[in-house]
C-alpha positions as CSV (number, residue, x, y, z in Angstrom):
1,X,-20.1,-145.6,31.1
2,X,-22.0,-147.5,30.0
3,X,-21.6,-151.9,31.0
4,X,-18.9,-153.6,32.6
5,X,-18.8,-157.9,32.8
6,X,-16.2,-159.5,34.2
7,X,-14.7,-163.5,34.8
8,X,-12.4,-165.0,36.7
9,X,-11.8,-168.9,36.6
10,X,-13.5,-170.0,33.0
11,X,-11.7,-172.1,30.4
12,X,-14.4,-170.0,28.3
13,X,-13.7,-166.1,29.6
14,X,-13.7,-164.9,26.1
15,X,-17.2,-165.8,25.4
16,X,-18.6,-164.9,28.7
17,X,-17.3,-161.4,28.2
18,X,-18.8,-161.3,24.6
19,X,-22.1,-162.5,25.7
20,X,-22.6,-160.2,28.5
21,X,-21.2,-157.2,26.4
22,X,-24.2,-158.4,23.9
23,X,-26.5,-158.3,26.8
24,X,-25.5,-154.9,27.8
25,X,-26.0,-153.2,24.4
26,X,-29.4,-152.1,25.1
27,X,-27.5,-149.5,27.5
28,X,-26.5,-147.3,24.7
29,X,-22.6,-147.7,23.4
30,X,-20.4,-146.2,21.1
31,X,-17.1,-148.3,21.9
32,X,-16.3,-152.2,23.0
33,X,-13.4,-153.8,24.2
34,X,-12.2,-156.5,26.1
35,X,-9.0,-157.8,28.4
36,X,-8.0,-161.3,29.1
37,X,-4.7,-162.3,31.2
38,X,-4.0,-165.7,31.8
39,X,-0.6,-167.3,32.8
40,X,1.6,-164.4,32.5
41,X,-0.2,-163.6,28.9
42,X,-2.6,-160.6,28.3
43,X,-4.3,-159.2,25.7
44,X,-6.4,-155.5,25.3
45,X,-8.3,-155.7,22.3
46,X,-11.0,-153.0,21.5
47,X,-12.8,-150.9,19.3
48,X,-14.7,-147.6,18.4
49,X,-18.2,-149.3,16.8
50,X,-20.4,-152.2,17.8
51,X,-20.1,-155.4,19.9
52,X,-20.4,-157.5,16.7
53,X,-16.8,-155.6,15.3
54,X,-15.2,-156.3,18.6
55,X,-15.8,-160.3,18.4
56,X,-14.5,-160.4,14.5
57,X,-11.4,-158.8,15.9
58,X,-10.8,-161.4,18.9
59,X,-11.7,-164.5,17.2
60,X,-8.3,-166.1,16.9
61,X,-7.2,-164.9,20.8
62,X,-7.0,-166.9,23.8
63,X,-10.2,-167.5,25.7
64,X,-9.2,-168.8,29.4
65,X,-8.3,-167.0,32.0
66,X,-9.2,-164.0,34.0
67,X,-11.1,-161.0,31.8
68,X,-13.3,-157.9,31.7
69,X,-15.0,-156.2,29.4
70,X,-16.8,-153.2,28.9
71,X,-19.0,-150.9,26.2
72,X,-18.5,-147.2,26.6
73,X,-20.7,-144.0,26.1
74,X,-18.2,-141.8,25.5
75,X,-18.4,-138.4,28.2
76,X,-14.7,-137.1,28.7
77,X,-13.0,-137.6,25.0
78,X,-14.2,-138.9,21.5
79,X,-15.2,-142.9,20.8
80,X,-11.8,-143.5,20.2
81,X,-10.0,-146.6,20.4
82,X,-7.8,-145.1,22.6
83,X,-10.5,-143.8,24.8
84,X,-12.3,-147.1,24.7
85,X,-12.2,-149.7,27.6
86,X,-10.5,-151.4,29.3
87,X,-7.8,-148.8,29.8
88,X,-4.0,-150.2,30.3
89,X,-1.5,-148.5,33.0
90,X,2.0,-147.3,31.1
91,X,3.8,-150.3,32.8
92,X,1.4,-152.6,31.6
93,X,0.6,-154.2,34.8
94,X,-2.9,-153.0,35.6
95,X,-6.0,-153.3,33.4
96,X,-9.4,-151.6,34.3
97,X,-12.6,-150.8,33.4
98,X,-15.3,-148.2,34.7
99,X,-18.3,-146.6,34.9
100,X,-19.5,-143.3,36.3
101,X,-18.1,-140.1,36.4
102,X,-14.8,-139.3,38.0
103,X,-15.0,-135.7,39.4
104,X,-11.7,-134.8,40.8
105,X,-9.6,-136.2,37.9
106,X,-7.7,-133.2,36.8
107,X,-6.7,-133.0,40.5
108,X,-5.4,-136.7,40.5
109,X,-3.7,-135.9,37.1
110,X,-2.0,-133.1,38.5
111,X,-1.3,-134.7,41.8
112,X,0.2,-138.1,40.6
113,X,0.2,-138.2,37.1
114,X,2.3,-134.9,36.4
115,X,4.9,-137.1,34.7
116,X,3.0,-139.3,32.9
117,X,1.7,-138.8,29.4
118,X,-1.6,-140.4,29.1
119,X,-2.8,-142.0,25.7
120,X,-6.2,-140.7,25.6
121,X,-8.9,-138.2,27.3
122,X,-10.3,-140.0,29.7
123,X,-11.1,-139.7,33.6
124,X,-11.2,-143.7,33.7
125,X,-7.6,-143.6,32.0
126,X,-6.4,-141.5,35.1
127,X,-7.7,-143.7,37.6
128,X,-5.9,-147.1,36.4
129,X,-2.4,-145.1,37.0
130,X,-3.1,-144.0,40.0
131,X,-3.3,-147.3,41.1
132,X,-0.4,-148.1,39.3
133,X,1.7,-145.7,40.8
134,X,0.4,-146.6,44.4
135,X,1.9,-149.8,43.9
136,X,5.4,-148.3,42.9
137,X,5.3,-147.1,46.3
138,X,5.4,-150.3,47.8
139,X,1.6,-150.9,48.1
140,X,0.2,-154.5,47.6
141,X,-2.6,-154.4,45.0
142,X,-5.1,-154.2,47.4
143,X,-3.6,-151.2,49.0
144,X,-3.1,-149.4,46.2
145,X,-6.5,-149.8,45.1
146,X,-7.9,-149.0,48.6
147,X,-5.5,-146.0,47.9
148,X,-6.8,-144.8,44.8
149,X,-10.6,-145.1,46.2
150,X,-9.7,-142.9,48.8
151,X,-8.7,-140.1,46.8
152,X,-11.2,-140.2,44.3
153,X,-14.6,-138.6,44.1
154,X,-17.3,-139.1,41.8
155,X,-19.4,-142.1,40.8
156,X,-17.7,-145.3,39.8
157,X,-17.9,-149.2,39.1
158,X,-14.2,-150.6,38.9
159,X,-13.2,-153.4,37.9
160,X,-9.2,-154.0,38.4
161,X,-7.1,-157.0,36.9
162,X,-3.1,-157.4,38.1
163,X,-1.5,-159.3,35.6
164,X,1.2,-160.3,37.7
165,X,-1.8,-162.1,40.0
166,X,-4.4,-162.7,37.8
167,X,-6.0,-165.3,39.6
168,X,-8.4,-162.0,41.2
169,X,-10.5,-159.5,40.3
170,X,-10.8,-156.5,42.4
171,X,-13.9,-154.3,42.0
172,X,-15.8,-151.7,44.0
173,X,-18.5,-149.1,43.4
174,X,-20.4,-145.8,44.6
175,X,-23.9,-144.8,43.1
176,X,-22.7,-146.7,39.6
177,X,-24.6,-150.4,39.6
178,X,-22.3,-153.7,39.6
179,X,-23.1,-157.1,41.1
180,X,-21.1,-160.3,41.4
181,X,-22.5,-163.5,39.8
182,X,-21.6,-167.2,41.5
183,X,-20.8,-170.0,39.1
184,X,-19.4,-173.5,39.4
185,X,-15.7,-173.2,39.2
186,X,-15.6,-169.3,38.2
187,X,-17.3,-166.3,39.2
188,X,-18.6,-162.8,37.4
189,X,-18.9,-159.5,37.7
190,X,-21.9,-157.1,35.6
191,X,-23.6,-153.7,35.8
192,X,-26.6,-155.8,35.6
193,X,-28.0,-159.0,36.1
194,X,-28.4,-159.6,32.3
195,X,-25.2,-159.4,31.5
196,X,-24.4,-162.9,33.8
197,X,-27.8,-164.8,33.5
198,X,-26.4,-167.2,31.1
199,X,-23.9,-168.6,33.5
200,X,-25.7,-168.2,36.4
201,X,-28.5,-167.4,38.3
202,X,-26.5,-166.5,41.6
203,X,-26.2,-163.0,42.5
204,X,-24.4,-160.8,45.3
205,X,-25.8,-157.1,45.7
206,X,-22.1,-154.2,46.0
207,X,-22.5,-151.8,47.8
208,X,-21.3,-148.9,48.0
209,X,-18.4,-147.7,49.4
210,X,-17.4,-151.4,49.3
211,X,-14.1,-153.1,47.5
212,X,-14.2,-157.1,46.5
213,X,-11.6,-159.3,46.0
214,X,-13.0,-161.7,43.6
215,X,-11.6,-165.1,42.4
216,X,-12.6,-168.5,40.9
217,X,-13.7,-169.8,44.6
218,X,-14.0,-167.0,46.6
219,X,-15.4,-163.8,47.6
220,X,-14.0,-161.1,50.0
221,X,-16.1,-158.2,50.9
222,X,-14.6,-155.0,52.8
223,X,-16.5,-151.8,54.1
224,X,-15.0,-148.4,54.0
225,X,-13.6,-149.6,57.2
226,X,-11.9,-152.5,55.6
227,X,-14.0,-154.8,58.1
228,X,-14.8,-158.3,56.0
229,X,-18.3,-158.4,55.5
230,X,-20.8,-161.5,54.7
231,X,-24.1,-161.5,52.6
232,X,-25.8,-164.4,51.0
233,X,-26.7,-164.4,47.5
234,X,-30.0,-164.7,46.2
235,X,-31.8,-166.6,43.4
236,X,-32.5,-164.6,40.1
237,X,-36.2,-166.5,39.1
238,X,-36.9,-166.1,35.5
239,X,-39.9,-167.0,33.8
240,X,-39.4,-167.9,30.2
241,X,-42.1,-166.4,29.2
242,X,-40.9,-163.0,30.6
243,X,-37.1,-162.8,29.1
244,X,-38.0,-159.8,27.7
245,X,-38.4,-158.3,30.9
246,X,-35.1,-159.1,32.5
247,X,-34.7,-159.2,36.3
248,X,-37.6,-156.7,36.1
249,X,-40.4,-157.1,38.1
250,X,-42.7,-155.7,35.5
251,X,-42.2,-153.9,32.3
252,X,-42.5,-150.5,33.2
253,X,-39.8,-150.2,35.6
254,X,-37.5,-152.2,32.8
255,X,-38.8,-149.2,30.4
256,X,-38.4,-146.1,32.6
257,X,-34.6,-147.7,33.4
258,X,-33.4,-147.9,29.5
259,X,-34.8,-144.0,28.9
260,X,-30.9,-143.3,29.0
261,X,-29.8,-145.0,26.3
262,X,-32.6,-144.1,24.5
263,X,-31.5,-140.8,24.4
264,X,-27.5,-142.4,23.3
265,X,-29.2,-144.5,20.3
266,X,-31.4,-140.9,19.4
267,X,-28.1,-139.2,19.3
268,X,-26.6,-142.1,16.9
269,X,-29.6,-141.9,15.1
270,X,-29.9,-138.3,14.1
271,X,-26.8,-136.5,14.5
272,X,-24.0,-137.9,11.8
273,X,-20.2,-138.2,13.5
274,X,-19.6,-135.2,12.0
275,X,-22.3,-133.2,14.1
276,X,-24.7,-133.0,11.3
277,X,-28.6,-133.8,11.4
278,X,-30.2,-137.2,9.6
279,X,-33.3,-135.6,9.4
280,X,-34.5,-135.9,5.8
281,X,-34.0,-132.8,4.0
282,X,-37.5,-133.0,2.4
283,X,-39.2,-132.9,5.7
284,X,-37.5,-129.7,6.8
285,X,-37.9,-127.8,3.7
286,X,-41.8,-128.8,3.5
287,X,-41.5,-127.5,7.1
288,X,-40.0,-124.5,6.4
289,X,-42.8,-123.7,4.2
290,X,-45.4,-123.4,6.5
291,X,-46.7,-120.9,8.4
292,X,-48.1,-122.7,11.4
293,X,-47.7,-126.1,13.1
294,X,-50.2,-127.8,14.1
295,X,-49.1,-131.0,16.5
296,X,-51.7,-133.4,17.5
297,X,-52.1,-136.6,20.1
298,X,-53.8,-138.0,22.7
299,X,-52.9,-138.6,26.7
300,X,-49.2,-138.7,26.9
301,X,-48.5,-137.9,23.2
302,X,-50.6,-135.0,23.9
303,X,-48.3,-133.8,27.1
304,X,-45.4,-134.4,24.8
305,X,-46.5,-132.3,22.3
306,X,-47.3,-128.9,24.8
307,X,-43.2,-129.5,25.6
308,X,-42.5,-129.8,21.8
309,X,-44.3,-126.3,21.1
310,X,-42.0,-124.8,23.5
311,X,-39.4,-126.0,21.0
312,X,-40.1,-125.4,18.0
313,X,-41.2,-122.1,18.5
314,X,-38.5,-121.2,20.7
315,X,-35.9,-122.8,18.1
316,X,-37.8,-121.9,14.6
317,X,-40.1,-118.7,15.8
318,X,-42.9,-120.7,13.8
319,X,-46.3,-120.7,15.7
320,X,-47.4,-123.7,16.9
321,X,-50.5,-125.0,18.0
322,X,-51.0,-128.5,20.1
323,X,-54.7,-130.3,20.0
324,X,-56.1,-133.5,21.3
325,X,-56.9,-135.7,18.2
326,X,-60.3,-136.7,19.5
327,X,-61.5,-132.9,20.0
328,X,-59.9,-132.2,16.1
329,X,-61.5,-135.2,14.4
330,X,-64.8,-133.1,14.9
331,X,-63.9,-129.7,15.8
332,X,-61.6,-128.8,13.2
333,X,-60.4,-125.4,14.3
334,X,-59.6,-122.7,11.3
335,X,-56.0,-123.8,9.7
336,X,-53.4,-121.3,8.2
337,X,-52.9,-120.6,4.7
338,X,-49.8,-123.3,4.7
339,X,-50.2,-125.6,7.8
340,X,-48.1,-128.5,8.7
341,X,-49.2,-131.7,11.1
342,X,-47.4,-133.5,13.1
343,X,-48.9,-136.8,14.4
344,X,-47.5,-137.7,17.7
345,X,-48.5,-141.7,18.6
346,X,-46.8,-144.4,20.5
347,X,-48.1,-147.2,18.6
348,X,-49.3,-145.7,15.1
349,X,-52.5,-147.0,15.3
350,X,-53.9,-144.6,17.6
351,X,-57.7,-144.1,16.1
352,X,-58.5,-140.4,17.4
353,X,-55.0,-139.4,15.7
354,X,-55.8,-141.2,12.3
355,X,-59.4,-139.9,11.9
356,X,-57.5,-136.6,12.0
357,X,-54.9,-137.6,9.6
358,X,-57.5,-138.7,7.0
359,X,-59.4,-135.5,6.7
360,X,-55.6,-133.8,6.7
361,X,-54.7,-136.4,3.7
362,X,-58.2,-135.1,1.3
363,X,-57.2,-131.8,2.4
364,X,-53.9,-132.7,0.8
365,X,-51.7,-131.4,3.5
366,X,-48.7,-132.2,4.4
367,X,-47.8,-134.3,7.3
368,X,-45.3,-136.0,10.1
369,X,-45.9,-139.2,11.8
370,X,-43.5,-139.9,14.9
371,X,-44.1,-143.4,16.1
372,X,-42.6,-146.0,17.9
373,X,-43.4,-148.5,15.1
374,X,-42.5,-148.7,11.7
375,X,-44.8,-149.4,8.8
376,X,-48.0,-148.7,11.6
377,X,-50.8,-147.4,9.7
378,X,-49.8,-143.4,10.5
379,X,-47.1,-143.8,9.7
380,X,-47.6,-145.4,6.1
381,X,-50.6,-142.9,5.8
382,X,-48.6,-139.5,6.7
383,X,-46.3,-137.5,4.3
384,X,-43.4,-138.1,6.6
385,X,-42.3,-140.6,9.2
386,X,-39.7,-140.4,12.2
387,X,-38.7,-143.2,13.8
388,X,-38.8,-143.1,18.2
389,X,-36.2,-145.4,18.5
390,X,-36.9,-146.7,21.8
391,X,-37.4,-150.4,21.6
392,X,-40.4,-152.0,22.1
393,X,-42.5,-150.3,25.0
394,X,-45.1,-153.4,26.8
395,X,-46.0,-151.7,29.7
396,X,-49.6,-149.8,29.1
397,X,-48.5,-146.6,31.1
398,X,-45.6,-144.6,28.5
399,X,-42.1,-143.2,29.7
400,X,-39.9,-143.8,27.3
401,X,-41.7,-143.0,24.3
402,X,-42.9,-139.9,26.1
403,X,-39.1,-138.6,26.4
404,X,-38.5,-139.9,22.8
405,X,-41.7,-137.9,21.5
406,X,-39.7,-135.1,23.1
407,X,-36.5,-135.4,21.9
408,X,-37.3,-136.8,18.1
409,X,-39.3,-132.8,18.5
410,X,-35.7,-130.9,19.8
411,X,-33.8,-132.8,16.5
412,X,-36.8,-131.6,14.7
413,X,-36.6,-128.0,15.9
414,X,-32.9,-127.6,15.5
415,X,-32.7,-128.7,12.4
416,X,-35.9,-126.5,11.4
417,X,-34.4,-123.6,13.1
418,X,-30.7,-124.0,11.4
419,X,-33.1,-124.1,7.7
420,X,-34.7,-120.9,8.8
421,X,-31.4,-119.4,10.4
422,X,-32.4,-119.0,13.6
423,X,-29.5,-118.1,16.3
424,X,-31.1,-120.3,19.1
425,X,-30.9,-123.0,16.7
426,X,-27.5,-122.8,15.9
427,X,-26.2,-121.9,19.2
428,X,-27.7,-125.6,20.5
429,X,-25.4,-128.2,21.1
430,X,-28.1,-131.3,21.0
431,X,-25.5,-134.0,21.5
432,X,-23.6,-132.4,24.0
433,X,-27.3,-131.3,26.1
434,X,-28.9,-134.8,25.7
435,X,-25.5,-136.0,26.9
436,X,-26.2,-134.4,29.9
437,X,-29.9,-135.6,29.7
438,X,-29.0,-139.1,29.7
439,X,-26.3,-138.9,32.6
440,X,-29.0,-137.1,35.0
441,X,-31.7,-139.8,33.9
442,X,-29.3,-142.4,35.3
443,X,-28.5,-140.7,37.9
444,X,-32.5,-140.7,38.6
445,X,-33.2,-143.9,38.0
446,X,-30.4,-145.6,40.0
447,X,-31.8,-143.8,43.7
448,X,-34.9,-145.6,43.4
449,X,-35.1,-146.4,47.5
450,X,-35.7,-143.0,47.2
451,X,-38.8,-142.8,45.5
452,X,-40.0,-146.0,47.2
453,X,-39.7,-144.4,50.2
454,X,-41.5,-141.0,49.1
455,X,-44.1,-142.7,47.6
456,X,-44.6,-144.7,50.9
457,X,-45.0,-141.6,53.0
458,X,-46.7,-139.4,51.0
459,X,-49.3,-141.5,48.8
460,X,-49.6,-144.6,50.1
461,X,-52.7,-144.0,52.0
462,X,-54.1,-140.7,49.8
463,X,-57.6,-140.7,47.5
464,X,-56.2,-137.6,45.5
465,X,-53.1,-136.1,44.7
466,X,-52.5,-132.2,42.8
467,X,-49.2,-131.5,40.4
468,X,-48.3,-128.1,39.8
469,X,-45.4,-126.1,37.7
470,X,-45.4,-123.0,35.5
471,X,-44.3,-123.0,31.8
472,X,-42.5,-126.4,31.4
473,X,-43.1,-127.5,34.6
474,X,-47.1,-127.6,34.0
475,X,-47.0,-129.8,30.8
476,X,-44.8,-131.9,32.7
477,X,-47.4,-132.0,35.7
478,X,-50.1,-132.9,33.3
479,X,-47.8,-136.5,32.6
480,X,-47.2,-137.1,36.1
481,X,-50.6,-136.7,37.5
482,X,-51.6,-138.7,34.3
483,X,-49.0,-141.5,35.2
484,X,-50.2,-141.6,39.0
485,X,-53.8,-142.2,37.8
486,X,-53.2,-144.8,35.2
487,X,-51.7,-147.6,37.7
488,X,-51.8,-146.3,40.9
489,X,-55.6,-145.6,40.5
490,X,-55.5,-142.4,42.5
491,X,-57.3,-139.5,41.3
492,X,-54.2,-136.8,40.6
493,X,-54.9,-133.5,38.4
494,X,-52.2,-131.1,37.1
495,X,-52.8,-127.5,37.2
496,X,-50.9,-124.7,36.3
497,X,-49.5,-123.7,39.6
498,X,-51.0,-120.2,39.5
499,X,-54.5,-121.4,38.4
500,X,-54.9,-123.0,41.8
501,X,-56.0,-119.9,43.5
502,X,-58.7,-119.0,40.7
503,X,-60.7,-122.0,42.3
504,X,-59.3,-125.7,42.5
505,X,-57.9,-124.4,46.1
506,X,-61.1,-124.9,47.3
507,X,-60.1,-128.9,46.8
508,X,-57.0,-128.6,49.4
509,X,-57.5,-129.5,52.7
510,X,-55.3,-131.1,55.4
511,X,-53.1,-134.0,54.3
512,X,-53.6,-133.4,50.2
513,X,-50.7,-134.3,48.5
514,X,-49.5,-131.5,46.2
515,X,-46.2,-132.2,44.2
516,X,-44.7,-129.4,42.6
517,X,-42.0,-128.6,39.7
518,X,-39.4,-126.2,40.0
519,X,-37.3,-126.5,37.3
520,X,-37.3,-122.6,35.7
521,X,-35.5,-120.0,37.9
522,X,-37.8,-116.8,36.4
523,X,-40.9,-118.8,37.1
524,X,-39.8,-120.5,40.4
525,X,-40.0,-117.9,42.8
526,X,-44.2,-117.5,42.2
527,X,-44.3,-121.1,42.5
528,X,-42.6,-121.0,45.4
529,X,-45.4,-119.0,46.6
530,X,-48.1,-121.2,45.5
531,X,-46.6,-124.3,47.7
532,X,-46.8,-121.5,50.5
533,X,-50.6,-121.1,49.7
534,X,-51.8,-124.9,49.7
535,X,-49.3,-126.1,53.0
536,X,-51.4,-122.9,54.7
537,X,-54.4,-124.6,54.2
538,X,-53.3,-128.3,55.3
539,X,-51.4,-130.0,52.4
540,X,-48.4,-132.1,52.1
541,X,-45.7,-130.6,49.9
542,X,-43.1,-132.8,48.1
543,X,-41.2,-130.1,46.1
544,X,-39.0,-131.3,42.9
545,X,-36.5,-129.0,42.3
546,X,-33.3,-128.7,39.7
547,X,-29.9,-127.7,41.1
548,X,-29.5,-124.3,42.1
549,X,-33.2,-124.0,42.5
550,X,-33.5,-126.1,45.3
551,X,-34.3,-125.1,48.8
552,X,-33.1,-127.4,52.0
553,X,-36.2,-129.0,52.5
554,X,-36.7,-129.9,48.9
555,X,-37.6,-133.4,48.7
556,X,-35.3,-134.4,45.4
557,X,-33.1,-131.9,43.8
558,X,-32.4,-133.1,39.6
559,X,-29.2,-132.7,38.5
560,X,-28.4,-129.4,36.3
561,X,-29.4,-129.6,32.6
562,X,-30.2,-126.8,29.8
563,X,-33.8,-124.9,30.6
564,X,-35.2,-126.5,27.0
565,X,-34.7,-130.1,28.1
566,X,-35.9,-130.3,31.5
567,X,-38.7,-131.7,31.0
568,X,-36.8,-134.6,30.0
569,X,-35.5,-135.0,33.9
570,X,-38.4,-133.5,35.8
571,X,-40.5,-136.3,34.7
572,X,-38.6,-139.4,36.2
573,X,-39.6,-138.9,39.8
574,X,-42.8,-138.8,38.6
575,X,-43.1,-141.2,36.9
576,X,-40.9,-143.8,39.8
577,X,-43.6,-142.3,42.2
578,X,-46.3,-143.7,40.2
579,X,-44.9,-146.8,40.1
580,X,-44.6,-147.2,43.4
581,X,-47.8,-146.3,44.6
582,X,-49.2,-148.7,42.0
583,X,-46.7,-151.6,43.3
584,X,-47.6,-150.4,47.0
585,X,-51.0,-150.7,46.6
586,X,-50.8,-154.3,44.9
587,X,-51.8,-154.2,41.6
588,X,-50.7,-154.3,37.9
589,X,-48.4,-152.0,37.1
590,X,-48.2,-153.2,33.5
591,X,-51.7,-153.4,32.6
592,X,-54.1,-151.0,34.4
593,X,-57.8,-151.4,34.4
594,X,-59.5,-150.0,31.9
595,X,-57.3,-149.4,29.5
596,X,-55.7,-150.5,26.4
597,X,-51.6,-150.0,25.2
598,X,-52.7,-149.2,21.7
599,X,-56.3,-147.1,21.6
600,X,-57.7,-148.7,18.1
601,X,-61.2,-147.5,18.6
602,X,-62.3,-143.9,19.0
């Protein structure tokens, strides 16, 4: 992981490949490199760090010729040079570069490699010299790389360069994204669209379980069945007043897709190489102090905050409490002898949230800000400011600053509960966890047919909708149901799935769509129960569940990630449901009815 661009044919490759790299840094990176051959000459230049280090380090290299490039998120080994991409076979005939996850790769290491020492810890490393040793049996490239495919498993975009016939690039995926540009002369390959659009505006979907051999002129498609296969390209339409948004339709798909290198540039952020938090000491200390926390917001900051109690509490043993800001602006409840505020706000401008923060400010209490924007008016009016980190967000209905909120709150926690010594706190491994995190969110968010077709079938033609969960799951219902309501228009509540019976049952009757979280095995079992309760009386069920909860029938199974982050996963259906019941029912997904991306009035 994390972007793969490619060129075959330009008297310009080396810029291509540095421009598209640029393109793709909004993925989430923490290594760049590049590979050009070009009449019988090659070069592998790359680099733990940023894009920007990478182009000081080629400026004096050749710059025609057949290339690819890549910037990597490191998951098996360090951001190493030697780990970086593209990875080099021992004979130095075959460069390559992936993404994705290569399950079985011990297996092909033990099967193929045994004799082979490899230069650094990775599962893309592996694959290159399986290919190369293919072809030392005898194999053409093609059949060796048609080899290697078959006995790999996993997830994977490849792109493969021969030096000894660099006049081709040979590429194929499964689940990972890639698509092939068409230029005048030369041709491209990218995980995206973005990466290419300055050279073309062409574009051929992959798919998978196909292989390509691409060259300057020419495309050849093969299925699994190695049976040629023909597909037109189609037209990439940009409107320059929308290059912000991409190839996106509209915003808030654009902004639900980058939630996983959100969490890559939140690990950069607050976690030093050396494992150690950048949270200023001044906020944990003042933290540390206090006797109760009291987190406040409105809509989806509010929903963030009920997952951040869990947290904190659960990482620092401090009680927490979690309050709307337009009920506290005139209800102040009683406050602990030392209380602490945190202000959770997308924009910081958020009126409710600041009317609170001024009768904090002549209490002279202390307080947190964490916002999307810096120098916003909480922010410059709080004690303390975090930064989100997660790029400007256009679209009205939040995702990723919801999963920022939550996350910016786990750094927090940890590094609260490590002050206080707490076990829990200590025993977390945050980069390692939100590693996960940000693998399963991409997982997610590349199956969205999925969701398109779920949505299709079971809200397309609804008036209301019910989300239920216990613990986690029910803070997480709250978002969704608030996400389906916001664009799609459709009046969706979220209940705690064992408060359903105490009344709101009374609401179910045949064909309600009830979607319920199933992310907590202790807590599971009774919700299991509940979805047996509602189907009785007519509804339609679309259970979410994580792995090793899941039941057959189960519409979507998230992959496995620690109990404390879940919510960070179990809210991507959700919200990919809403926007597809907002884009089936025609209307604007990126600005609602009603309402307002920054609430400046009360």
């Amino acid at each position: 992981m994390c972007g793969i661009v490619g060129v075959v044919g330009s008297q310009n490759t080396k810029n291509i490949l540095l421009n598209g790299l640029h393109k793709l840094e909004y993925r989430g990176y923490d290594s760049a490199g590049i590979m050009i051959s070009h009449n019988e000459e090659m070069f592998v230049t790359k680099t733990p760090g940023r894009v920007a280090e990478l182009e000081a380090l080629v400026a004096n290299k050749e710059s025609a010729g057949t290339g690819i490039g890549h910037t990597r998120w490191a998951t098996h080994g360090e951001p190493t040079e030697n780990n970086a991409h593209p990875h080099l076979s021992k004979s130095g005939r075959f460069g390559l570069v992936h993404n994705g996850v290569i399950e079985n790769f011990e297996w092909l290491k033990e099967t193929y490699l045994s004799d082979i020492t490899l230069s650094g810890d990775t599962d893309s490393e592996i694959v290159v010299e399986v290919v190369d040793y293919f072809s030392k049996q005898g194999l053409s490239t093609i059949d060796a790389f048609s080899k290697m495919l078959e006995e790999v498993k996993g997830s994977y975009a490849l792109a493969l360069i021969d030096t000894e016939d660099d006049s081709q690039i040979f590429l194929a995926k499964n689940k990972s994204p890639l698509l092939v540009g068409l230029a005048d002369g030369y041709n491209l390959v990218g995980s995206d669209a973005m990466a290419m659009i300055n050279e073309t505006d062409r574009f051929v979907e992959i798919m998978d379980g196909e292989k390509i051999i691409l060259s300057a002129t020419n495309m050849l498609i093969l299925n699994k069945d190695n049976e040629e296969v023909t597909r037109d390209f189609y037209v990439a339409e940009i409107d320059a007043n929308d290059t912000e948004k991409g190839l996106y339709p509209h915003y808030m798909l654009k902004e639900i897709d980058e939630q996983p290198a959100v969490m890559r540039t939140l690990i950069q952020e607050y976690v030093t190489p050396t494992g150690e938090s950048t949270i200023p000491v001044e906020i944990v200390s003042e933290m540390a102090e206090s006797d109760r926390i009291y987190v406040v917001g409105c809509g989806t900051s509010w929903h963030a905050g009920l997952v951040g109690k869990k947290m904190l509490e659960e990482l620092t043993q401090i009680p927490v409490e979690v309050h709307l800001a337009s009920e506290m602006g005139y209800d102040m409840p009683i406050l602990s002898k030392k209380p602490f505020f945190i202000f959770l706000t997308q924009s910081g401008e958020t009126a409710d949230s600041r009317q609170v923060l001024v009768k904090i400010n002549e209490m002279k209490l202390p307080s947190l800000t964490i916002t999307n924007v810096k120098g916003s008016t909480l922010s410059r009016e709080a004690t303390h400011t975090l930064l989100l980190h997660a790029g400007p967000e256009i679209a009205v209905a939040s995702t990723k600053a919801y999963t920022s909120q939550i996350s910016v709150m786990l750094f927090l926690a940890k590094a609260l509960g490590e002050k206080l010594g707490q076990e829990k706190a200590k025993g977390l491994d945050i980069v390692h966890e939100l590693g996960i995190v940000a693998a399963a969110m991409e997982s997610l968010v590349d199956d969205k047919d999925h969701y398109s077709e779920l949505s299709q079938s079971f809200l397309n033609e609804t008036r209301n909708a019910f989300y239920i969960g216990r613990g986690l799951d029910y803070a997480v219902s709250l978002e969704g149901a608030l996400k389906l309501k916001e664009i799609s228009y459709i009046q969706a509540e979220g209940f705690a799935a064992g408060e359903l019976k105490h009344g709101t049952i009374a609401l179910i009757e045949k064909g309600t769509p009830v979607v319920a979280l199933i992310s907590n095995k202790e807590m599971g079992s009774h919700t299991r129960g509940n979805i047996k309760e509602v189907e009785s009386r007519g509804a339609k069920s679309l259970v979410i569940a994580l792995e090793g909860l899941e039941k057959e029938t189960d519409a979507i199974v998230l992959p496995h990630v620690h109990e404390l982050v879940t919510p960070l996963v179990t809210v991507i259906p959700l919200q990919l449901l809403a926007y597809y019941a907002s884009l089936q029912r025609d209307l604007d997904v990126d600005k609602p009815r009603n309402l307002a991306k920054s609430v400046t009035v009360e």
